[in-house]
C-alpha positions as CSV (number, residue, x, y, z in Angstrom):
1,X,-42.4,60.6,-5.3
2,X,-39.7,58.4,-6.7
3,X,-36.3,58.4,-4.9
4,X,-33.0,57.4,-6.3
5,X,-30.8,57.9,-2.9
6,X,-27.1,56.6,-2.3
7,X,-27.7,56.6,1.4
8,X,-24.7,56.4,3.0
9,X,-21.8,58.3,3.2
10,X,-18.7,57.9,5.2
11,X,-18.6,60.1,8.1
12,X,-15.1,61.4,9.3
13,X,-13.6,62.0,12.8
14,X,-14.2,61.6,16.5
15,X,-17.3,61.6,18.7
16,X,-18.7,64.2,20.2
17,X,-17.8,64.5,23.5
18,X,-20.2,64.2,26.4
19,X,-19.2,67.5,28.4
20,X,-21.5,69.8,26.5
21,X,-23.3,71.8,29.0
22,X,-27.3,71.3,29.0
23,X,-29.2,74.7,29.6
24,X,-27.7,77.4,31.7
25,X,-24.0,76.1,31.6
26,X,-25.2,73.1,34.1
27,X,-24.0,69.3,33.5
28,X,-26.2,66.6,31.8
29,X,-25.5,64.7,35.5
30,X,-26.2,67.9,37.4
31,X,-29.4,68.6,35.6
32,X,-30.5,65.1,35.8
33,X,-30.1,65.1,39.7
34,X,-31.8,68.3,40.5
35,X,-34.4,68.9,38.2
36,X,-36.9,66.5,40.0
37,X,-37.8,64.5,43.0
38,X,-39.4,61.4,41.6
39,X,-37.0,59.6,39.9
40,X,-35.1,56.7,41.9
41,X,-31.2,57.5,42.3
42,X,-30.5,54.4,40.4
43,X,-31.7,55.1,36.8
44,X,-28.4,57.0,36.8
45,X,-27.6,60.4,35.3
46,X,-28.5,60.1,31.6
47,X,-32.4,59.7,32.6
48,X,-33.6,63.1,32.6
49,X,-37.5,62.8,34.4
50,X,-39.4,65.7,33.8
51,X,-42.6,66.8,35.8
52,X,-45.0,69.6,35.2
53,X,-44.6,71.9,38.4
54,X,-40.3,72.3,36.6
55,X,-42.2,74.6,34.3
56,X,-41.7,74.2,30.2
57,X,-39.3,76.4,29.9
58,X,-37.0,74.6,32.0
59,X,-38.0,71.3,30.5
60,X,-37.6,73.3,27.1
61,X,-34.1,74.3,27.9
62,X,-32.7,70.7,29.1
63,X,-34.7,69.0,25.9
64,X,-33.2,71.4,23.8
65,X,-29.3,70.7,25.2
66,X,-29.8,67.1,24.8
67,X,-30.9,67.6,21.5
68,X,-28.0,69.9,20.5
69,X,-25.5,66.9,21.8
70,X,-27.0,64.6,19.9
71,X,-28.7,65.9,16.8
72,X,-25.5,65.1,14.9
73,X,-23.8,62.7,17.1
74,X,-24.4,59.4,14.8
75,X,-21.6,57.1,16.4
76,X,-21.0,58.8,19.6
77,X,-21.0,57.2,22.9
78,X,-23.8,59.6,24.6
79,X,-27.1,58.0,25.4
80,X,-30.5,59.7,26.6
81,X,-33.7,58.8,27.8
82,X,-36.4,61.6,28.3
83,X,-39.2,61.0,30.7
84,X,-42.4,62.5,31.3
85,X,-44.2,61.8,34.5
86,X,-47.7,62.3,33.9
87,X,-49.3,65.5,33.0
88,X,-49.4,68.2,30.5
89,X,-46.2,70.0,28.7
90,X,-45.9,72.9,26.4
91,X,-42.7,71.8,24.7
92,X,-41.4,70.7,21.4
93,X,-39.1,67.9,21.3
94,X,-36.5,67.0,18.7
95,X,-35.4,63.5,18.7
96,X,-31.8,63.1,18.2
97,X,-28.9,59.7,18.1
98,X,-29.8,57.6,21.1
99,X,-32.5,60.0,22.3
100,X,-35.4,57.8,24.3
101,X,-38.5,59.9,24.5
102,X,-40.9,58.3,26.6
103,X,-44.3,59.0,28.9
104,X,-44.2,57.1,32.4
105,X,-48.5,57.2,32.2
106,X,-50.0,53.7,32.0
107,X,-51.6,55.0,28.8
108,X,-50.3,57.4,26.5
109,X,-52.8,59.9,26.9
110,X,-51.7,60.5,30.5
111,X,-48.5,62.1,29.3
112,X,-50.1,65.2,26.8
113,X,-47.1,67.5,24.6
114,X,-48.7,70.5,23.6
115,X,-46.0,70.7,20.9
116,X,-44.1,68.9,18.8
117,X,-42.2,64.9,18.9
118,X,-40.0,65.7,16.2
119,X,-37.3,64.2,13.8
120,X,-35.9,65.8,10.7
121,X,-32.9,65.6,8.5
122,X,-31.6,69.4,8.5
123,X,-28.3,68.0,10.2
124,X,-27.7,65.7,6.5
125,X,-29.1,68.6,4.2
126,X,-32.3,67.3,4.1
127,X,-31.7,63.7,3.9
128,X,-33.1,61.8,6.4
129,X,-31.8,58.0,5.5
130,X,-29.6,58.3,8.3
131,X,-31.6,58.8,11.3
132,X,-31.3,55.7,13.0
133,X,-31.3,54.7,17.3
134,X,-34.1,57.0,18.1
135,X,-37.5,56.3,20.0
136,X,-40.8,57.6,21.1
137,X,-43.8,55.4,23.3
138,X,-46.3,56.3,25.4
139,X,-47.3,60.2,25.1
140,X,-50.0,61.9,22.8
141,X,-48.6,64.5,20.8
142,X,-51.1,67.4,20.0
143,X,-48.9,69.0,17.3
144,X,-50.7,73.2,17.5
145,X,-50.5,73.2,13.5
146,X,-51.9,70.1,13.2
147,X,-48.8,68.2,11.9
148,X,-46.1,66.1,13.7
149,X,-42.8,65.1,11.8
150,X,-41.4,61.4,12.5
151,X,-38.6,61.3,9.6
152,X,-37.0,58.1,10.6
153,X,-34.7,55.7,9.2
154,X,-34.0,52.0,11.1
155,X,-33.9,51.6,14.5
156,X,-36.3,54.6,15.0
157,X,-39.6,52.9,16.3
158,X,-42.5,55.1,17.3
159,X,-44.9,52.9,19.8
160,X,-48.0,52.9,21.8
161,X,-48.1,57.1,20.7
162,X,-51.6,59.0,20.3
163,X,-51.1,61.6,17.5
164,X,-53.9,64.1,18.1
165,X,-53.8,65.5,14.3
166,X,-51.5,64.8,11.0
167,X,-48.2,62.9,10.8
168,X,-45.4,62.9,8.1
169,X,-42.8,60.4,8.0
170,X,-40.1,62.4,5.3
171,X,-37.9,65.8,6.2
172,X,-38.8,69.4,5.9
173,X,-37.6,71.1,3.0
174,X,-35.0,72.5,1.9
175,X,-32.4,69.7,0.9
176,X,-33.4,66.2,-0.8
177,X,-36.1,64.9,1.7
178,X,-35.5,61.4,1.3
179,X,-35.9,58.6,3.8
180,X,-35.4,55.0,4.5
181,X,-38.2,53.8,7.9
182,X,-39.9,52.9,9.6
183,X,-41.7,51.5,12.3
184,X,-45.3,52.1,14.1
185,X,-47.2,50.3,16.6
186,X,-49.9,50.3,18.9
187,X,-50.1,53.6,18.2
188,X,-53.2,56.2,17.1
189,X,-53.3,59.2,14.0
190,X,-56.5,60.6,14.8
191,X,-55.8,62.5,11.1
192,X,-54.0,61.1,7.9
193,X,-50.5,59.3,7.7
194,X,-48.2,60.9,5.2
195,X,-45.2,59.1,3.8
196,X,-44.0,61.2,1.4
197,X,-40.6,60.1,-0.1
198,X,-40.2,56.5,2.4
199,X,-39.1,54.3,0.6
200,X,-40.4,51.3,3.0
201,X,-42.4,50.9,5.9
202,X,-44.1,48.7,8.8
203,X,-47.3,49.7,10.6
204,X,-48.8,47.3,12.6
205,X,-51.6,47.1,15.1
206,X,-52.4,50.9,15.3
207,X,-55.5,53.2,13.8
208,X,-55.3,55.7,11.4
209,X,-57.7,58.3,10.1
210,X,-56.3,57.7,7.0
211,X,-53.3,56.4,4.7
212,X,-51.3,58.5,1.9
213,X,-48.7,57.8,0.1
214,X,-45.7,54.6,-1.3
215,X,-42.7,54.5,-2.9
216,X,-41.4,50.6,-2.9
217,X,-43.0,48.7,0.0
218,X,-45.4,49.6,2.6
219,X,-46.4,46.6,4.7
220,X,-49.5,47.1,7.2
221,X,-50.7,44.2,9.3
222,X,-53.9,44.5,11.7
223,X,-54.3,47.8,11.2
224,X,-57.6,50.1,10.9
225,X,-57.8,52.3,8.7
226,X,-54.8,50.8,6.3
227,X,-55.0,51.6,2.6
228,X,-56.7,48.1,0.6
229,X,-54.3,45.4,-0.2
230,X,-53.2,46.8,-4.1
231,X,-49.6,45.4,-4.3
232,X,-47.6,46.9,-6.5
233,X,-49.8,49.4,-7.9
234,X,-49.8,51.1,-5.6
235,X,-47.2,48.8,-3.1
236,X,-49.5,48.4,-0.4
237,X,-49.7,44.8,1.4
238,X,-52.4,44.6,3.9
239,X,-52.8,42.0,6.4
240,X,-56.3,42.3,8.5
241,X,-55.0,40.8,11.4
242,X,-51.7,40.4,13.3
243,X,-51.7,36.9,13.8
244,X,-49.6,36.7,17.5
245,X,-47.9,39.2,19.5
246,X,-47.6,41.0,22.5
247,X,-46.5,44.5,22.8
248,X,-43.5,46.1,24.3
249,X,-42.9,46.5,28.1
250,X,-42.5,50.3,29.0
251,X,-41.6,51.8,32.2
252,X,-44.8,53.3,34.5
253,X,-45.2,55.5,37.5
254,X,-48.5,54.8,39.8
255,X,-50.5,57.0,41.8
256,X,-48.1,57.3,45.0
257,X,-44.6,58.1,42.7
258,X,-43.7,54.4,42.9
259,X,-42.1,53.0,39.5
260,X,-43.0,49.6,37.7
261,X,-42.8,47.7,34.5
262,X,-45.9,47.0,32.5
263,X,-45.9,43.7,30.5
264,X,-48.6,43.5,28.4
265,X,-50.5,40.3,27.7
266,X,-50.2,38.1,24.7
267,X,-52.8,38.7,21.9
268,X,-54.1,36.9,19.2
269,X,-55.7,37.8,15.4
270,X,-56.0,41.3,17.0
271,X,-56.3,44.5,15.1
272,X,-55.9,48.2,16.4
273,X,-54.1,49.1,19.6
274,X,-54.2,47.2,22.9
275,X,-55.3,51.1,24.9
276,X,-57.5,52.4,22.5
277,X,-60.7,51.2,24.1
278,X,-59.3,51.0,27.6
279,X,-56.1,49.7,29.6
280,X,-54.4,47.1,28.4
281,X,-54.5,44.0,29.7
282,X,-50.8,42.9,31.3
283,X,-49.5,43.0,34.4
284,X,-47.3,45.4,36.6
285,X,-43.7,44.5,38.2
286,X,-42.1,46.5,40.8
287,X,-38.9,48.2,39.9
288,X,-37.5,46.7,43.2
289,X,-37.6,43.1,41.4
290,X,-35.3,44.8,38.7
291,X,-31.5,45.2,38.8
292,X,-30.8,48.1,37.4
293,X,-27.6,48.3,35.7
294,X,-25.4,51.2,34.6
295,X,-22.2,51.2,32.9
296,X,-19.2,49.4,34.5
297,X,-21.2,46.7,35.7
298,X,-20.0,43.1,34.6
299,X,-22.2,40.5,33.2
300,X,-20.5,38.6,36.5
301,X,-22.8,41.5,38.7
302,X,-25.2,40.8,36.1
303,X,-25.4,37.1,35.6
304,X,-25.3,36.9,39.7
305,X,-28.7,38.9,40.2
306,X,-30.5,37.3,37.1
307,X,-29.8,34.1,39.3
308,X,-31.7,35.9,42.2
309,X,-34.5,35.9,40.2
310,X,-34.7,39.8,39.6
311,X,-35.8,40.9,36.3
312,X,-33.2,43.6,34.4
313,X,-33.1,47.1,33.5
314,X,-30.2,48.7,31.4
315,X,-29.8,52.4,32.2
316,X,-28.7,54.5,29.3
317,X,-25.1,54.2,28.3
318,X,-22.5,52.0,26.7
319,X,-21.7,48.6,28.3
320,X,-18.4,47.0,27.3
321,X,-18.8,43.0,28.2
322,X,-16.2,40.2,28.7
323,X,-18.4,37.4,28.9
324,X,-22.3,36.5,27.9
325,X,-25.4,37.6,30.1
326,X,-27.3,34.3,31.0
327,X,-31.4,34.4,30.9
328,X,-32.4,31.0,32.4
329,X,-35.5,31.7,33.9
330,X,-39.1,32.1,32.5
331,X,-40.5,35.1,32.4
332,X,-38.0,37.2,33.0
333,X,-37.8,41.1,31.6
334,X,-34.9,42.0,30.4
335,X,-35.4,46.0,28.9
336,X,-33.4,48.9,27.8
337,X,-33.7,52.5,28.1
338,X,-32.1,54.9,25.6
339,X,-30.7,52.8,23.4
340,X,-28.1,50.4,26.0
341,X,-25.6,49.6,23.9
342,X,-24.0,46.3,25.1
343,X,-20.5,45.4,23.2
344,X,-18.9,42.6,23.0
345,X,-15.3,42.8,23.8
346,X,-13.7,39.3,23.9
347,X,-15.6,37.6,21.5
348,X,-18.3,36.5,23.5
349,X,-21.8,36.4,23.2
350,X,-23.8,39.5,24.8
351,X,-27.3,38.1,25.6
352,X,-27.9,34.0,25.8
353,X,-31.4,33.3,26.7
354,X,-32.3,29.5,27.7
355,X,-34.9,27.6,26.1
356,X,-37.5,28.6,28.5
357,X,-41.3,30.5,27.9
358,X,-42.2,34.3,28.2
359,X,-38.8,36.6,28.3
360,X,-38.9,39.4,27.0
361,X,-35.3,41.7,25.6
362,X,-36.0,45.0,24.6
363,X,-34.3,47.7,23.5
364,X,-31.0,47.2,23.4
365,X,-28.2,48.0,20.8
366,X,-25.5,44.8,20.4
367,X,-22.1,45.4,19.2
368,X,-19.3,43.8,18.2
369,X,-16.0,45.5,19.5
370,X,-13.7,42.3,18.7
371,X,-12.2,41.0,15.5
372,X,-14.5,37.6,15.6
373,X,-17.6,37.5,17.8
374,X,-19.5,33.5,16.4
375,X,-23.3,34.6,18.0
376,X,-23.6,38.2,19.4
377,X,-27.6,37.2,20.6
378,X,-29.1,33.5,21.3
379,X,-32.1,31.9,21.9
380,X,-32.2,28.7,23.0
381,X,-29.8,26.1,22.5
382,X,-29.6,23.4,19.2
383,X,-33.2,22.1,17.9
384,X,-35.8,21.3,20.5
385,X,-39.2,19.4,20.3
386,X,-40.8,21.9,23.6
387,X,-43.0,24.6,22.4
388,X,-43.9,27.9,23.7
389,X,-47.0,29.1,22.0
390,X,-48.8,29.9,25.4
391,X,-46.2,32.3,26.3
392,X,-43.8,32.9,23.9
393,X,-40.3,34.9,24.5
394,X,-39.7,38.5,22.3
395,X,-37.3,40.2,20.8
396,X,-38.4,44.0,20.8
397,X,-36.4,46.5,19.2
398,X,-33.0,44.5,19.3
399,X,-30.6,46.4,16.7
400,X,-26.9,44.9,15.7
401,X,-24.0,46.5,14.8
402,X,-21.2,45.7,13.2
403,X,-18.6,48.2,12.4
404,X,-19.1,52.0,12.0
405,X,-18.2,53.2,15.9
406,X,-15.5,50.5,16.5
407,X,-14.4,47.9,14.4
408,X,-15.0,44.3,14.8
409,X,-16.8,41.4,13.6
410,X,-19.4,38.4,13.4
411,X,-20.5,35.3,12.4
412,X,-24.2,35.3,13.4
413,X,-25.6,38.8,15.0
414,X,-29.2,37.0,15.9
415,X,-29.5,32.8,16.1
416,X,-33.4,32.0,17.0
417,X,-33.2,28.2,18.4
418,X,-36.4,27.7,20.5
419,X,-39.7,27.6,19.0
420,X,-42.5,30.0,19.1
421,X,-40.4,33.1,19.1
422,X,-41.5,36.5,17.6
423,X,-39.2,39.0,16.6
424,X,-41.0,43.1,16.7
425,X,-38.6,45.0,14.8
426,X,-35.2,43.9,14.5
427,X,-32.2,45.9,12.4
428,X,-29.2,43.7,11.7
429,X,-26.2,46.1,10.5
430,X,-23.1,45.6,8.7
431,X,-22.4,49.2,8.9
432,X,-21.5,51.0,5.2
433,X,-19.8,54.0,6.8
434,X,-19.0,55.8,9.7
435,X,-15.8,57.0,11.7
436,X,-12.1,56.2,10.7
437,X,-10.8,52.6,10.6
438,X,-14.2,51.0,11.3
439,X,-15.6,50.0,7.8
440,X,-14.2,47.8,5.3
441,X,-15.1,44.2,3.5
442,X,-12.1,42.6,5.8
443,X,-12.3,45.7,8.7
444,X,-15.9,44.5,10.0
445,X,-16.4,41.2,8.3
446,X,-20.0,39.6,9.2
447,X,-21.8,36.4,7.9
448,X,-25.5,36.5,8.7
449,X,-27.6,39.1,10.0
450,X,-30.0,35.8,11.5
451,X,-30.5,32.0,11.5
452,X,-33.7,31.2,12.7
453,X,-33.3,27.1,13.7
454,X,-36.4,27.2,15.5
455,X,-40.7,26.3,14.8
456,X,-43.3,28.6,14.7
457,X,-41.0,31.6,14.2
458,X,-43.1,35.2,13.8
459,X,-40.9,38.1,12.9
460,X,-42.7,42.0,12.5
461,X,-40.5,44.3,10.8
462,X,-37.1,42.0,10.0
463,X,-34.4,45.1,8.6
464,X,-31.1,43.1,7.7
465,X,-28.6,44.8,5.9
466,X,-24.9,44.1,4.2
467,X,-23.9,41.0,5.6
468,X,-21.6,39.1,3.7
469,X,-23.4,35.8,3.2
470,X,-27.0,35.2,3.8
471,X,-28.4,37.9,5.4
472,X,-31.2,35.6,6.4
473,X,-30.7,31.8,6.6
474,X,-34.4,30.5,7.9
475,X,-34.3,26.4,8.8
476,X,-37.1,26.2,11.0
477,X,-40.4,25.3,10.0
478,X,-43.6,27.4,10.0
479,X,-41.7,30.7,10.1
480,X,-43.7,33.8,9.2
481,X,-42.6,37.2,7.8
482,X,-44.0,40.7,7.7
483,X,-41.8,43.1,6.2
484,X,-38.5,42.3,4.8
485,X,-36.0,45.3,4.0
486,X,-33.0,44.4,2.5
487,X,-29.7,45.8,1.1
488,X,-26.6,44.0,-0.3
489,X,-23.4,45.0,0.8
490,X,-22.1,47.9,-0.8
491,X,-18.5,47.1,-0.4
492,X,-17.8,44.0,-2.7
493,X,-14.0,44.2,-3.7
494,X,-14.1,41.7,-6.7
495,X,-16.9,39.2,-7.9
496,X,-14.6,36.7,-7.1
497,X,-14.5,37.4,-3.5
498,X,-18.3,37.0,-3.0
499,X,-19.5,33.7,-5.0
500,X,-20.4,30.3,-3.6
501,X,-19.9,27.4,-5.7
502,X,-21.2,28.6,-9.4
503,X,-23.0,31.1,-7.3
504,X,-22.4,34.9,-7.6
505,X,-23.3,36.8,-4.3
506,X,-25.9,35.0,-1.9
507,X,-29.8,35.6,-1.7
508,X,-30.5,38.2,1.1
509,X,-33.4,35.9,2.5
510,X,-32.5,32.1,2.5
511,X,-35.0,29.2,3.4
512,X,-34.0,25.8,4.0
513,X,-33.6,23.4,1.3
514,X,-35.7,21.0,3.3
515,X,-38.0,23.4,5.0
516,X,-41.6,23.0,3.7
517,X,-43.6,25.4,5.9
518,X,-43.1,28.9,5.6
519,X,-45.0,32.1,4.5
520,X,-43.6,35.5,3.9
521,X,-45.3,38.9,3.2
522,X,-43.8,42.2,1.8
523,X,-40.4,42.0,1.0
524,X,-37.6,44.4,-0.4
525,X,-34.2,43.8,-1.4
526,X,-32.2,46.7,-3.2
527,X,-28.3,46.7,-4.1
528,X,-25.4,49.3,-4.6
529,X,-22.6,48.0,-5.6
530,X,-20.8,51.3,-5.0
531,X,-17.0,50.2,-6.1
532,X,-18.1,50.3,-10.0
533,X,-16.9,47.3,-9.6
534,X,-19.4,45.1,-11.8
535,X,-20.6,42.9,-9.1
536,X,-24.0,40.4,-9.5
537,X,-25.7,38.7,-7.5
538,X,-27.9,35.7,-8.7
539,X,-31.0,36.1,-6.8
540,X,-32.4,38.4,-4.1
541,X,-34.5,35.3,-2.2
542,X,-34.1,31.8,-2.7
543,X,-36.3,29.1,-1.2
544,X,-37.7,25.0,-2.0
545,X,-40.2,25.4,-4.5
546,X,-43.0,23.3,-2.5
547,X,-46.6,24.2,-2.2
548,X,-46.2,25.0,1.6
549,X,-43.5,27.9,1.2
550,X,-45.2,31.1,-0.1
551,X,-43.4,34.6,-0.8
552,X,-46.1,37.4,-1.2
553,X,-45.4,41.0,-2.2
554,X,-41.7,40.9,-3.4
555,X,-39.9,43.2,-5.0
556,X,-36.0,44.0,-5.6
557,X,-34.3,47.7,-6.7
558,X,-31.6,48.6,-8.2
559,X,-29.5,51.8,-7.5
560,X,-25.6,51.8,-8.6
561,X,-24.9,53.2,-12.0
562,X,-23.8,51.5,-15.0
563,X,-20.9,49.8,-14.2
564,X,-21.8,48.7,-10.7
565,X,-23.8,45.8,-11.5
566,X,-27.5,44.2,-9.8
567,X,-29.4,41.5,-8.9
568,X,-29.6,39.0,-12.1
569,X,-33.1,37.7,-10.5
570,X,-35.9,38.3,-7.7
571,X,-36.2,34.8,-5.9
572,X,-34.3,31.2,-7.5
573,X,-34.1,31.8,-11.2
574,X,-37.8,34.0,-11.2
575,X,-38.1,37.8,-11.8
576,X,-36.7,40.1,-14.2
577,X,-33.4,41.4,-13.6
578,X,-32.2,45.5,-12.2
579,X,-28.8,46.3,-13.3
580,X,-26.2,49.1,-14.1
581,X,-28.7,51.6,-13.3
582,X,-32.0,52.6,-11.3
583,X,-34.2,50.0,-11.6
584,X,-37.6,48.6,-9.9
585,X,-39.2,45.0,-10.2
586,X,-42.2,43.9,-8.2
587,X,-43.6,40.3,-8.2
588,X,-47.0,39.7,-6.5
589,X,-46.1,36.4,-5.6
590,X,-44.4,33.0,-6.0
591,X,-44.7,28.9,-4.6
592,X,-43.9,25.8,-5.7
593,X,-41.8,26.7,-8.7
594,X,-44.4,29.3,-10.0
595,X,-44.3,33.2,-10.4
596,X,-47.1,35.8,-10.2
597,X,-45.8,39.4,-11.6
């Protein structure tokens, strides 16, 4: 099924506000508090833990009041995480904004929902392009008709999940059922896949029973039962093996009700999920070595614990910053439960992590919320000759934001500086819409999505969108890519006001003039120009034509009307153009001056 969505639209007003009442007229905090003995005071109120002897109708009732806060709630300020000790539950849960739906089991299928892990697009008529900041890991989902819905857009990763049955990735009927994902990992479809109108998507290391399905650019990398590589017809790039990576860090509960973080161990040319066959190797860290933070503490309170040596967990909620959260030390965790949004409020950087081996940061949601922040997320500092191959540091589910709730803006959301760094699922937004007085080409101004200075750079699932430069600027050598999804910035005043030299526009994905090592696979870069305002850009990727630098599975779309404009070429002065009016071109490849269509 082709799709011809304008995604966004500008959404009006004021949040909603966080009073609404969960089930039987009690208090998110209130419910949170009593509903449950295990969970330690700290995690804060907006951790709802949920064990089986509450019964499912009361877990029913409280998942169904979060839900109704948040179904809608696109830039409000309420954040959720739902946790399920282990066990069994008859319940269906809808996933709303900011809504963190995860199993406490050391595998998923210790935390069983007889029902339904749902997200659909009834709130937008149908359209589900707009359900971003959502999560679900670590629970098996046996869906009683055999089908589970996951309609996501960015920022809605679904990992380390069992699916005992069918999944579909687009909306219910009625309305226009498109969508705009997605992400899966480490995660299990006993039955088929089904993406339905997606226009792109990321699957990597999980087992399917099957594969149906593609619009523009489905990407699968060490993953069983993937569809054969058949790029463009249909769009299917297949990778057999995931080359480096370890998975995500997720929140546990032992035996005797005490609570730790499991890291997983780092794997190599791997394919299928790190539980399937039994538990994953990793190890376990005490939530006592944690600090766990809540909103209102100070990167000061921060900063002073991470100096103690104690590893960092950010309860749910919004966390406005004066100055930048210091990682020094190896091996630290630093992870995020539904969707911690960190803002920074005086220019500063949020999160800067030293050039040191094995952190992890996960899950968190950075913000701009002053007029000029330089770097809102570093690693490492300037070029360095140390390597950390035996133990790199991850980025997991890191999300910018520019614009849309508050205004702001940035020069760099993401700078990679050390080497060996792997990014798993990074969106990088210059937001297009959202409340009043936040969105504009001079309101929330932002450069780069992410300059990657750094060696032996692995990114899985890079979404950068509407920056006003490169969205992508890649100096560092032997980068890899898996999945690139891309779109210009919708809000171009004038030509004139987005050239470079002889230039018009910039390329969404940039490599180094100088840079002679680097290999990307399954890449998408569309454009709506949505002033009718005539705008081109020259090329969608542009990189040094040199044997050792090697695009795979490109492709660029067009979807502004005539009038609006397009991309003039796919990568330097290669590919066909799309212009003033829907338009698809795909390229199977390109190095070293040369073009494969």
């Amino acid at each position: 099924m082709s799709v011809i969505p304008t995604r966004r639209t500008v959404l009006r007003g004021a949040a909603v506000a966080a009073t609404v009442p969960l089930a039987g007229g009690i208090s998110a905090a209130t419910a949170s508090a009593s509903s449950h003995g295990h969970k330690p005071e700290g995690l804060g109120h907006n951790v709802l833990v949920f064990d089986p002897s509450m019964g499912d109708a009361a877990i029913q009732a409280q998942v169904d009041a979060v839900f109704a806060i948040q179904e809608s709630n696109q830039f409000g300020d309420e954040r959720y995480a739902l946790a399920f000790m282990p066990g069994t539950y008859n319940v269906d849960i809808n996933v709303g904004f900011y809504t963190h739906v995860l199993g406490l089991g050391a595998a998923p299928d210790d935390v069983v929902i007889n029902g339904h892990v749902t997200v659909d697009a009834q709130w937008f008529d149908g359209n589900g392009t707009q359900n971003f900041w959502r999560a679900a890991e670590n629970v098996c989902i046996v869906p009683p008709d055999g089908l589970n819905r996951w309609a996501v857009a960015q920022a809605g990763p679904m990992r380390r999940v069992h699916v005992k049955g069918n999944m579909t990735l687009w909306p219910s009927p009625p309305g226009n059922q498109w969508s705009s994902g997605g992400f899966l990992v480490d995660s299990v479809v006993d039955g088929y896949v089904e993406s339905g109108s997606q226009q792109q998507w990321i699957s990597r290391n999980d087992t399917f029973g099957s594969w149906t399905g593609a619009n523009w650019n489905m990407v699968f990398v060490g993953t069983q039962g993937a569809p054969a590589q058949s790029f463009p017809t249909p769009p299917y790039t297949t990778v057999d093996r995931t080359p480096v990576v370890r998975e995500k860090p997720f929140l546990t509960v032992d035996r005797h009700g005490s609570y730790q973080v499991f890291v997983p161990s780092l794997r190599r040319n791997s394919t299928g999920t790190t539980w399937a066959r039994g538990r994953a190797g990793g190890r376990s860290i005490p939530l006592s070595r944690f600090f766990v933070a809540r909103p209102g503490d100070s990167a000061t309170e921060i900063n002073r614990a991470l100096a103690r040596g104690q590893h960092l967990l950010f309860t749910p909620g919004i966390y406005d910053l004066s100055s930048t959260i210091r990682v020094t030390r190896p091996g630290t965790v630093v992870l995020g439960l539904g969707y911690t949004t960190l803002r920074s409020t005086h220019g500063n950087t949020l999160i800067d992590v030293a050039d040191v081996s094995g952190v992890t940061v996960a899950g968190v949601l950075i913000e701009a919320a002053s007029k000029h922040t330089p770097v809102l997320l570093r690693v490492g500092e300037g070029r360095s000759r140390r390597r950390h191959d035996d133990d790199p540091t991850v980025l997991f589910d890191v999300f910018a934001r520019i614009g849309g709730a508050i205004a702001g803006g940035a020069g760099i959301s993401v700078q990679i500086d050390s080497n060996d760094v792997i990014c798993d699922h990074l969106w990088l937004w210059r937001a297009d819409h959202g409340l009043d007085d936040t969105v504009g080409w001079s309101v929330n101004p932002a450069d780069t999505g992410i300059v990657v200075n750094g060696d032996h750079v692995t990114t899985y699932g890079l979404f950068v969108e509407h920056y006003q430069k490169y969205e992508v600027l890649w100096n560092g050598e032997h980068g890899r890519t898996y999945f690139f999804q891309n779109e210009n910035p919708y809000d171009v005043p004038t030509q004139s006001a987005w050239v470079h030299g002889s230039t018009k526009g910039y390329a969404a994905y940039k490599v180094g003039d100088h840079v002679r090592d680097h290999l990307a696979w399954g890449l998408g870069s569309y454009c709506f120009f949505n002033l009718n305002a005539d705008i081109y850009n020259d090329r969608a990727y542009e990189v040094p034509d040199t044997p050792g630098v090697v695009f795979t599975d490109l492709m660029t779309v067009c979807l502004n009307g005539p009038g609006g404009g397009g991309l003039l070429h796919c990568i330097n002065n290669s590919g066909d153009p799309v212009q003033n009016g829907f338009g698809v071109y795909n390229m199977k490849g390109y190095t070293n001056g040369v073009a494969s269509a």
